[in-house]
N, C-alpha and C positions, 0 to 999 in steps of 0.2 A: 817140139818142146825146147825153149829155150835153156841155156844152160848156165845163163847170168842169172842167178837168182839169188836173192838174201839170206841170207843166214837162217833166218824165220819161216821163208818160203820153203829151204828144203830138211827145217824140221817139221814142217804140216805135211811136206808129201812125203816125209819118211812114216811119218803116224799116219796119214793116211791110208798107205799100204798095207798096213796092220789090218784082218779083215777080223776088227774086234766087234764083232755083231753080240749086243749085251746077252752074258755078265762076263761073256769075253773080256782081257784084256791084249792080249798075244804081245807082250813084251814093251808094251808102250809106256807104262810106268818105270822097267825095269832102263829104257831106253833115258828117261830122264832124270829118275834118279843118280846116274852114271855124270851126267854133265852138270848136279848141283853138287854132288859130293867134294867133289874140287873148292869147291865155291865154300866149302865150312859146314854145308849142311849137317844136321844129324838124319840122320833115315829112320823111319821105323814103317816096315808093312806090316800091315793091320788086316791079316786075309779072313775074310767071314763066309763059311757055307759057300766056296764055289765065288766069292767074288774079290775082287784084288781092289784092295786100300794101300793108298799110299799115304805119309805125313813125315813132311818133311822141313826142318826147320833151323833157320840159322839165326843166332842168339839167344839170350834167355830173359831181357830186359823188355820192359815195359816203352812204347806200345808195340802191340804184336799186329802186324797188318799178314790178312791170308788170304792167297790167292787162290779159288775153289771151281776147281769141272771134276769133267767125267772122258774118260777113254772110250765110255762102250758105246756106242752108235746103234739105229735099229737097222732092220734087213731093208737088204736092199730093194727090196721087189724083182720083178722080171727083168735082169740082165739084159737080155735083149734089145729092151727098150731101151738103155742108154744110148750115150752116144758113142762113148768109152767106156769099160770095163768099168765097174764104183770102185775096185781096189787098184787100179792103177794108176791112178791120183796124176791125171797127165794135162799138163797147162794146157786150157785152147782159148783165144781171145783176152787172154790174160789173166784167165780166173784159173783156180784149181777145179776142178772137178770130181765130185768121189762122194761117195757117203760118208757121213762124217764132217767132211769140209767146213761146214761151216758150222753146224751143229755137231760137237760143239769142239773141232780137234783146230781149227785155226786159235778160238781165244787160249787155247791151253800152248800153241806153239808160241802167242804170242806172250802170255804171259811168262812163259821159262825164259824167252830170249832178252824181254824188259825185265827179270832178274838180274842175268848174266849181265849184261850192262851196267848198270846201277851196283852193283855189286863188284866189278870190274874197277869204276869210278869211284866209289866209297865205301870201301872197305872197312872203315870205323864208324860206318854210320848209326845214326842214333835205332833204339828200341830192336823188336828180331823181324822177320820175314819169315813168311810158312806158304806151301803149299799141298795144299787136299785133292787128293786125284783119287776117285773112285770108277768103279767099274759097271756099276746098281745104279747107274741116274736114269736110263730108259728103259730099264726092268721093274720090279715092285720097290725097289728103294726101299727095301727093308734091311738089307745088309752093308752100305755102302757109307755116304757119309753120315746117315745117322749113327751105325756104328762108328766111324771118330769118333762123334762128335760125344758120344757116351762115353766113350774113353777117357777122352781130357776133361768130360767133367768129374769123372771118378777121381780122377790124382789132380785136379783145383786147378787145372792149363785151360786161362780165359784168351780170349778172342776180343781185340776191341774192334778191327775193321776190318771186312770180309771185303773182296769184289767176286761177286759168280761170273765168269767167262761167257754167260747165256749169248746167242746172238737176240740182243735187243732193238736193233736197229732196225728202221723198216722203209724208209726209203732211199736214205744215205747213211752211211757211218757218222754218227755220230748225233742224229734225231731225237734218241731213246732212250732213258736212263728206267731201270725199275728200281723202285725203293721200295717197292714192298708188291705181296702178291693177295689176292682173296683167299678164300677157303674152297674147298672143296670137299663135296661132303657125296656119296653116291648112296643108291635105294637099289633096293629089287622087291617090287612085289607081286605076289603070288596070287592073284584073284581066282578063287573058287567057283565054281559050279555044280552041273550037271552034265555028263555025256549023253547025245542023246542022238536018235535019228532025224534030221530034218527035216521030216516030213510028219514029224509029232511034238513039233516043239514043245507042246501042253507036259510035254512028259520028260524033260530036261529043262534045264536053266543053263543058256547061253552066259560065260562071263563077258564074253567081247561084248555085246549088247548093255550088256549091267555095267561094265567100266568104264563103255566112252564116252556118255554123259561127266562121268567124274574126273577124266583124263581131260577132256576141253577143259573145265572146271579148274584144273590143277596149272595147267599151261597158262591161266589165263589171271593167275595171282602176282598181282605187285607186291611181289617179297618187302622192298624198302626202296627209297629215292637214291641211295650211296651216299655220298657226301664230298668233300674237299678232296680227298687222295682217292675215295673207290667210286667207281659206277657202283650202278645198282645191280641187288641179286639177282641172276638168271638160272631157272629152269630148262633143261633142255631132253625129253627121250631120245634115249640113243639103242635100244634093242627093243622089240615087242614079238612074243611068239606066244599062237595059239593052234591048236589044231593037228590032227594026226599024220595028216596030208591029203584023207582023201575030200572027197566035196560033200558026200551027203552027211559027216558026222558033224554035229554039234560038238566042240570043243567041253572038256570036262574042268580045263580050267586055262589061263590065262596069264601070261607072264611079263611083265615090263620094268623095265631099266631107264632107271634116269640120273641126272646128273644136278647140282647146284652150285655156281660157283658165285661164292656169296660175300659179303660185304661186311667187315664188324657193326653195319647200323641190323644186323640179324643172326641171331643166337641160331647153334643147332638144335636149340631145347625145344626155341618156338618153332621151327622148320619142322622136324617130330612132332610137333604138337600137333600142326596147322596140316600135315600129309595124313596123320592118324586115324583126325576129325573129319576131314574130309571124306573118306574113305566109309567111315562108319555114319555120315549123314546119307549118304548114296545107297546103306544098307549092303554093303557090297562083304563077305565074308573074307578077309584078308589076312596074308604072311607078312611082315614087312622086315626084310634087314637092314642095316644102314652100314656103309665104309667110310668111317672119316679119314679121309688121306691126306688134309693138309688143314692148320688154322691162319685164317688172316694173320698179313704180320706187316710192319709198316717202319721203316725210319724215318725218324722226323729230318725235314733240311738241316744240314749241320758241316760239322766237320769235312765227311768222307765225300758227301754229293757234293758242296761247295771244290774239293779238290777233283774230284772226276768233271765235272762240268769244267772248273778252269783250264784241265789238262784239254779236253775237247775243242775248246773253242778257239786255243792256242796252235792247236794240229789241225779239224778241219773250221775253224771260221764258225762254226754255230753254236747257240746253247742250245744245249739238251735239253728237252722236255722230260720233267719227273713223272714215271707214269704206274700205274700198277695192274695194270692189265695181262693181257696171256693167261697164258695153263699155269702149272706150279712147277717150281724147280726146286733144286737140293737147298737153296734160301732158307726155305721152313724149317727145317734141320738148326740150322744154324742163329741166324732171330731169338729164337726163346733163351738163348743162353747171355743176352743183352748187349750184344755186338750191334755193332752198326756193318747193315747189312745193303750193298746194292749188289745189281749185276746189267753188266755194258760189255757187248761185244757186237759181231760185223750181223749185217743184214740177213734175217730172217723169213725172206722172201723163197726161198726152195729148199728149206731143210724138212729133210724126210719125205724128200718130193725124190722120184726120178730126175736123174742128170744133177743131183745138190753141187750147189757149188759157190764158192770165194772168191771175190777180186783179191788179185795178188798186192797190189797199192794198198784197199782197204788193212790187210791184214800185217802190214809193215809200220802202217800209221796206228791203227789195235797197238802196237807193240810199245811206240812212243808214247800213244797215251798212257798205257800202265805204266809205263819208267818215269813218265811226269808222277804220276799223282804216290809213288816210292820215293822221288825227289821230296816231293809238297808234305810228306807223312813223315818220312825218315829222314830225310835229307839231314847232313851234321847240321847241328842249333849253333845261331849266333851266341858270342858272350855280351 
């Protein structure tokens, strides 16, 4: 391991060390709070149920730009299988390596370190700076930054541009901008039956028999086309379990999970509608729950993408493509309070994979791009 490293690089492998496996945090908030307080910040932790918020914010003028991740990382899987320990965060090839790394503890190093700079440099600069570090982004997200985000709407503290640190990039830094994400809405349902001996089927009702006529049926629905910013909605089962385990019992009922990640060109009113109907033209006697865990949410091209995009293209040579695809991030959170909302960080190519890992170049250049577009936002105004 090299021991010329940047400023940035050896606060990713100091947070990386951190084995903050969510709603963990193990001191990783506490580490960066310590190096904005200098800097004018105000502090305030915001701990909820077991999970550590941070909100941190220097000035009190209008506009307020906030830089938004998470500390907590998932598990690592089987240790072994690395190539290096995931908490020993040790350069090989020039990347970091570790859980964590890239998802999502480089944009959070890099965003602290394109503070300190830009902060270092202009000091009277226009409007405030904030940064949101929760600990609940790869756990249920039910205590984390939508608790801020409740907070400051409670005492009238708005939000005009957010960046999420997400890694969005997917084949080079700097490819991938999201400006918005779909929905995600999840199902469980329960199809009933009869137990029975298989060797009398006359005398039970199979549900696996009754439902897979309605499950191809279900898979096989053009939710909607998407439009300009969304693909279209997709369906996908992600669990099904029937049966007691042995072979000769007819299952007495039927279990399946699925998923939709969905498009504003479709409502969850009509998705409820259209799984209900289904269900009950197949004659099929059914439980149905629904988890809504995220609503489409979109920024229009504007302000904040026009300044991340030129920050980009000034550090690596490209424009970004605006894109809204992937899973959902702490974004959704944040959106409905009428922020302008993207999120832009390094490649997304092995997070939550065994061996994840950061180019250490990528995540220096991450760094410059945020202190550009803190220039481009805040930077002192001409007279």
């Amino acid at each position: 391991m090299s021991t010329n490293v940047s400023n940035t690089i050896a606060l990713l492998i100091d947070l990386v060390k951190r084995d903050s496996v969510t709603p963990a945090d193990q001191g990783c908030q506490e580490l960066i709070a310590a190096r904005l307080k200098p800097l004018g910040f105000e502090l305030e932790n915001m701990p909820a149920n077991g999970v550590s918020n941070l909100w941190a914010r220097r000035g009190t003028s209008e506009p307020l730009l906030v830089f938004a991740g998470h500390t907590d990382v998932v598990p690592t899987g089987d240790i072994n299988a690395w190539t290096s320990p995931p908490f020993d965060a040790e350069i090989i090839d020039e990347h970091v390596v570790g859980r964590g790394a890239a998802d999502m503890k480089a944009g959070v190093a890099a965003m602290v370190t394109a503070i300190e700079r830009f902060v270092s440099a202009d000091n009277h600069h226009h409007g405030s700076i904030a940064l949101l570090l929760t600990s609940d982004e790869e756990g249920p997200a039910t205590h984390g930054t939508k608790e801020v985000i409740d907070r400051l709407n409670a005492r009238g503290e708005s939000i005009d541009y957010c960046v999420v640190g997400e890694p969005t990039s997917t084949e080079q830094l700097g490819d991938v901008i999201r400006h918005g994400r779909r929905g995600s809405l999840g199902a469980k349902v329960v199809v009933r039956g009869k137990q029975g001996h298989v060797a009398y089927p006359h005398l039970a009702d199979n549900p696996v028999h009754g439902a897979a006529p309605a499950l191809a049926e279900l898979c096989a629905i053009e939710w909607d086309q998407g439009n300009d910013h969304f693909p279209p909605t997709t369906l996908q089962i992600s669990n099904i379990h029937a049966g007691t385990g042995a072979t000769n019992v007819i299952p007495g009922e039927l279990s399946v999970e699925f998923n939709l990640r969905y498009s504003p060109e479709t409502t969850i009113e009509h998705i409820q509608a259209t799984v209900k109907s289904l269900f009950e033209n197949h004659n099929l006697q059914t439980d149905i729950s629904w988890k809504d865990s995220a609503h489409p949410f979109i920024t229009t091209p504007g302000t904040l993408t026009d300044a991340m995009q030129q920050a980009i293209n000034a550090e690596v040579g490209l424009t970004a493509t605006l894109d809204t695809g992937g899973g959902t991030s702490d974004g959704r959170f944040i959106a409905p309070t009428g922020a302008q909302v993207i999120e832009f960080g390094p490649i997304n190519a092995t997070i939550h994979q065994i061996d994840e890992r950061v180019s250490c170049a990528d995540v220096d250049a991450l760094s410059r791009i945020y202190e550009s577009v803190l220039q481009q936002l805040l930077g002192k105004q001409e007279d």
